[in-house]
C-alpha atoms as one frame of an Amber mdcrd trajectory, in Angstrom:
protein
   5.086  -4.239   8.324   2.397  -2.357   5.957   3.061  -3.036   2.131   0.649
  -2.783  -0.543  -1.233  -5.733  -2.460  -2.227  -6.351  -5.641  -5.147  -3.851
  -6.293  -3.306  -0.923  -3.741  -4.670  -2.520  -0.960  -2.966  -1.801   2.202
  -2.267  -5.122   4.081  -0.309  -5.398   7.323   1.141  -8.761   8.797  -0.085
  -8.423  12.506  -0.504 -10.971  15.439  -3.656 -12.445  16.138  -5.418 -14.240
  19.225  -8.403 -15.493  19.772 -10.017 -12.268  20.957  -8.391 -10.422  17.709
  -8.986 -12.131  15.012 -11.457 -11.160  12.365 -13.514 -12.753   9.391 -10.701
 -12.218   6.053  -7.589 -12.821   7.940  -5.443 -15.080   6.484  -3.325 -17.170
   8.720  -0.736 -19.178   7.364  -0.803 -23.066   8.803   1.240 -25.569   7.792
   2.766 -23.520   4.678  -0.438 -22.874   3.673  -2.268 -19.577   3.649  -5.801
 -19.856   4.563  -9.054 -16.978   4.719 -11.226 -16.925   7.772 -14.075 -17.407
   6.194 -16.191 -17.028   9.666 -15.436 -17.913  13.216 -18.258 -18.491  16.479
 -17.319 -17.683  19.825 -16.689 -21.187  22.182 -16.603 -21.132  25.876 -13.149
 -19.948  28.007 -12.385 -17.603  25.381 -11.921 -19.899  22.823 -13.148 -19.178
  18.904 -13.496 -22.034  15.881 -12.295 -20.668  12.938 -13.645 -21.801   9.663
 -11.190 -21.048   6.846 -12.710 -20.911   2.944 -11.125 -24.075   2.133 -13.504
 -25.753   4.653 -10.994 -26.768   7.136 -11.670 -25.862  11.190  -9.295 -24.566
  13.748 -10.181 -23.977  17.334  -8.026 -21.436  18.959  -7.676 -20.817  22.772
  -7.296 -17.449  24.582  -3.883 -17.387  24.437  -1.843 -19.105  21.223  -1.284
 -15.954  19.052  -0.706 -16.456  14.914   0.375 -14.411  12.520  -1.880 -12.929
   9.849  -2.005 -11.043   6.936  -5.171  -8.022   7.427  -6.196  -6.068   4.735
  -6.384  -2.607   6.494  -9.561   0.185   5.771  -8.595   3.550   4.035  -9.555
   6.156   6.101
């Protein structure tokens, strides 16, 4: 689903893994929406995730999430 944000920003709701996901995704966890604020690369394919809140997640290879990704204009 694409939709537009506050601002006309085209977001998208997409599924995310480990390998996927990017610095401003937000992720919802636990009913709470949270930014990637910046992730580093962990061995096996996994990635930490540090959200803007503070908070860490470690993700393996496989679990996918759903996030919200503002998309470029082209």
């Amino acid at each position: 689903m694409r939709a537009y944000a506050h601002g006309g920003a085209l977001v998208s709701n997409i599924e995310v893994t480990a390998t996927t996901v990017q610095r401003g995704d937000i992720i919802q966890l636990g009913g709470n929406a949270v930014r990637v604020r910046d992730l580093f690369q962990l061995p096996q394919g996994a990635k930490q995730l540090v959200f803007e809140s503070g908070e860490l997640l470690t993700i393996h290879a496989r679990p996918r999430l759903v996030a919200v990704r503002m998309l470029r204009r082209r």
